[in-house]
C-alpha angles and dihedrals in degrees: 000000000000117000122241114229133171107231122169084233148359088243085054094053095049101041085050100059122095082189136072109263120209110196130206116210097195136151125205101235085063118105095191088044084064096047088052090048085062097050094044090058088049088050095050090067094056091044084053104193098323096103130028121221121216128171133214131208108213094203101063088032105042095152093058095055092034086059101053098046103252109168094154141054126262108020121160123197127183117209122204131193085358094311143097106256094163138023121191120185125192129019122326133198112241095236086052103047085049096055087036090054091042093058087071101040 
């Protein structure tokens, strides 16, 4: 499961990450967005520690999406060395976001 933390600001986040972050833009009223959430906590285990997940809820945080071009939901994006590196819309299987994410490790 990600893990909820408190942080001033998403840059913050990402500039102060020695890891990979792949991010999850959701909504609650998303149904796909809840199937995602499942496999992403099926796909934690097989990362094992080399990337954080963090998601992100668009509607309170409607700027950040808004920055980084999210018009569909879900979309993950992981983020390395403080950039976006990958962007993945829609539902993903949890064997195929784990080979997708290692590509980048």
């Amino acid at each position: 499961m990600a893990t909820k933390q408190q942080f001033n600001s998403f840059e913050e986040l990402l500039t102060g990450s020695e890891t990979p972050i792949l991010v999850d833009f959701y909504a609650t009223w998303c149904g796909p967005c809840q199937m995602m959430s499942g496999f992403l906590d099926l796909a934690k285990d097989d990362l094992d520690g080399t990337v954080k997940i963090v998601k992100i809820d668009v509607d309170k945080y409607p700027e950040i999406a808004s920055q980084y071009s999210i018009t569909a939901l879900p979309t993950l994006v992981l983020f390395k060395e403080s950039q976006p590196v990958d962007k993945i819309e829609g539902v993903i299987r949890p064997n195929q976001l784990v080979d997708r994410v290692r590509t980048f490790l």
